[in-house]
Backbone as CSV, one residue per row, in Angstrom:
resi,resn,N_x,N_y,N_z,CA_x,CA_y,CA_z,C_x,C_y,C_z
1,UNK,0.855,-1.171,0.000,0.000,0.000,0.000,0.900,1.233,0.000
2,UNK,0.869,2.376,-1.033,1.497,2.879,-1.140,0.717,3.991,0.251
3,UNK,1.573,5.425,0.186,0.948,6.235,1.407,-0.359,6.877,0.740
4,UNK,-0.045,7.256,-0.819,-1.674,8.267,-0.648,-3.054,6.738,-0.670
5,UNK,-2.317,5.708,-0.801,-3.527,4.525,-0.706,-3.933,4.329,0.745
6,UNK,-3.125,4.472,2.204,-3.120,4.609,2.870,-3.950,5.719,3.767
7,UNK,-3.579,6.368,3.195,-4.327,7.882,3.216,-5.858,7.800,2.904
8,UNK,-6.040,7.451,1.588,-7.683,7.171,1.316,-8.712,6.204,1.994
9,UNK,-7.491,5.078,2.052,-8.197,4.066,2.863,-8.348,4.753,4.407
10,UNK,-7.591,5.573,4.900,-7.670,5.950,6.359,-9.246,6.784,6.183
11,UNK,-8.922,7.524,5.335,-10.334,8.642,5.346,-11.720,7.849,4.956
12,UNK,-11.844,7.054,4.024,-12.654,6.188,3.509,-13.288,4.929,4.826
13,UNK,-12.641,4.585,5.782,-12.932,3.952,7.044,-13.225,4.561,8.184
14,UNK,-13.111,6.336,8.201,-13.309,6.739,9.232,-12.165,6.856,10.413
15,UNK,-11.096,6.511,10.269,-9.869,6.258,11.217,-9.661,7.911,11.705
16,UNK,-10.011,7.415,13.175,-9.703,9.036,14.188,-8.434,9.538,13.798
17,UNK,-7.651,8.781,14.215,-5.766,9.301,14.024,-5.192,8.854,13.347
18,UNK,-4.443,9.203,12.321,-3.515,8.381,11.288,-2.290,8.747,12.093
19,UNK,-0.884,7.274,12.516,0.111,7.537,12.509,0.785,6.230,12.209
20,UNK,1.457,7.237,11.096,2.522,6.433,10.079,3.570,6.064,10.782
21,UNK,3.756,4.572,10.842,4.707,4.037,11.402,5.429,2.705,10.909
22,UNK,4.894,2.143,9.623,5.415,0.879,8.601,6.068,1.654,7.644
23,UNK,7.089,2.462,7.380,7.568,3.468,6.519,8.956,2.814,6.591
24,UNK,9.616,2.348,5.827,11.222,1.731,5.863,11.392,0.959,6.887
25,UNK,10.656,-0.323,6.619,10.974,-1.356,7.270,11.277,-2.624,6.253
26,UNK,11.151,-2.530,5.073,10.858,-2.922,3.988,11.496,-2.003,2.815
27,UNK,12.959,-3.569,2.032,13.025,-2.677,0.888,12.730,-1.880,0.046
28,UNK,11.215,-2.350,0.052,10.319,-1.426,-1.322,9.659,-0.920,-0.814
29,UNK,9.764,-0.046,0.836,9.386,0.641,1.325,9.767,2.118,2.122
30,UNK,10.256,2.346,1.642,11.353,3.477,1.544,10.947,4.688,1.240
31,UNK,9.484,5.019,1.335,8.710,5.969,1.109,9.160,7.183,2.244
32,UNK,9.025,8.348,2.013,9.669,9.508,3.117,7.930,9.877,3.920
33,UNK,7.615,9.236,4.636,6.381,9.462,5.453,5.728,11.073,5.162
34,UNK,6.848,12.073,5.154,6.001,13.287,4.844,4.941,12.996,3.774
35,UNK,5.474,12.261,2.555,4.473,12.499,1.811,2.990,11.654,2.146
36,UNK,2.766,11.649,3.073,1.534,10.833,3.549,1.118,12.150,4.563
37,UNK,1.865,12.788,5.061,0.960,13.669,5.270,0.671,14.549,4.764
38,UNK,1.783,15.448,3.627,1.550,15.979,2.745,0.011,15.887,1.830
39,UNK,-0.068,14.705,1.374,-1.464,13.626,0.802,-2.836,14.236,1.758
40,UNK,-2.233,13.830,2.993,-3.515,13.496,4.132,-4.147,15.720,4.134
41,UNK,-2.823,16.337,4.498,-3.056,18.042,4.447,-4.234,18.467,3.022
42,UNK,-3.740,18.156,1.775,-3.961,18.687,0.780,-5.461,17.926,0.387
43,UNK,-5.613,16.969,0.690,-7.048,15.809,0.136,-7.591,15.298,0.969
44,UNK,-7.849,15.482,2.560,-8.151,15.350,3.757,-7.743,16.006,4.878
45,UNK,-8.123,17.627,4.837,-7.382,18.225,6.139,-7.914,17.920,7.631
46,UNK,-8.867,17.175,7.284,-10.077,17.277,8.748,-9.329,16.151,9.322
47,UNK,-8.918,15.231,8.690,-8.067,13.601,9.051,-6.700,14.013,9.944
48,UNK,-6.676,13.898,11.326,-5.561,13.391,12.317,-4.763,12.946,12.251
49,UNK,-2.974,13.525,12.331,-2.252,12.566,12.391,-1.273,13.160,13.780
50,UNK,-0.076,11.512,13.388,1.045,11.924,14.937,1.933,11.607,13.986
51,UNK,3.235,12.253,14.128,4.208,11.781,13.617,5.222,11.185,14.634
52,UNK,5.816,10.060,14.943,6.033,10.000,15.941,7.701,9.978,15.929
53,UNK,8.762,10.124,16.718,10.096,10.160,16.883,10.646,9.000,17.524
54,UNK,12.005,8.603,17.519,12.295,7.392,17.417,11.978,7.405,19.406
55,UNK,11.396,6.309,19.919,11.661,6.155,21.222,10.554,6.966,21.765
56,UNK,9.815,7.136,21.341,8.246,7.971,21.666,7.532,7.485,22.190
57,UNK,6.844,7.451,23.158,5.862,6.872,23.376,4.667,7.532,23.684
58,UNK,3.666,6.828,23.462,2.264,7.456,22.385,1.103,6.447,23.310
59,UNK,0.131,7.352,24.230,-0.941,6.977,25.020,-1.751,7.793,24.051
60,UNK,-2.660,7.064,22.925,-4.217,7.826,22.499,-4.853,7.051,23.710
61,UNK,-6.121,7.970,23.927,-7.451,7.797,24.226,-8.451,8.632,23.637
62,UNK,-9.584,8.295,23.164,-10.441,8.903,22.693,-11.706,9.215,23.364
């Protein structure tokens, strides 16, 4: 799944928070995460995200 597929599918399901975190874990995955939010800003601004930093740790509650 590329990111703007990611992206549609996030908005298209309703998903509260998008955070990209399967981004270069995988040879043919080497995608630079901005552009998923870039995607998510420009063709879904209302859609949530976290970007998160290495060693982060991340409590959602909704």
């Amino acid at each position: 799944m590329s990111s703007r597929e990611a992206a549609d599918f996030s908005a298209m399901v309703g998903i509260d928070l998008n955070v990209p975190i399967h981004y270069d874990m995988f040879p043919n995955n080497r995608e630079n995460p901005a552009y998923f939010v870039d995607y998510l800003f420009h063709y879904y601004h209302n859609q949530k995200f976290h970007m998160m930093v290495p060693g982060e740790r991340f409590i959602y509650q909704k």
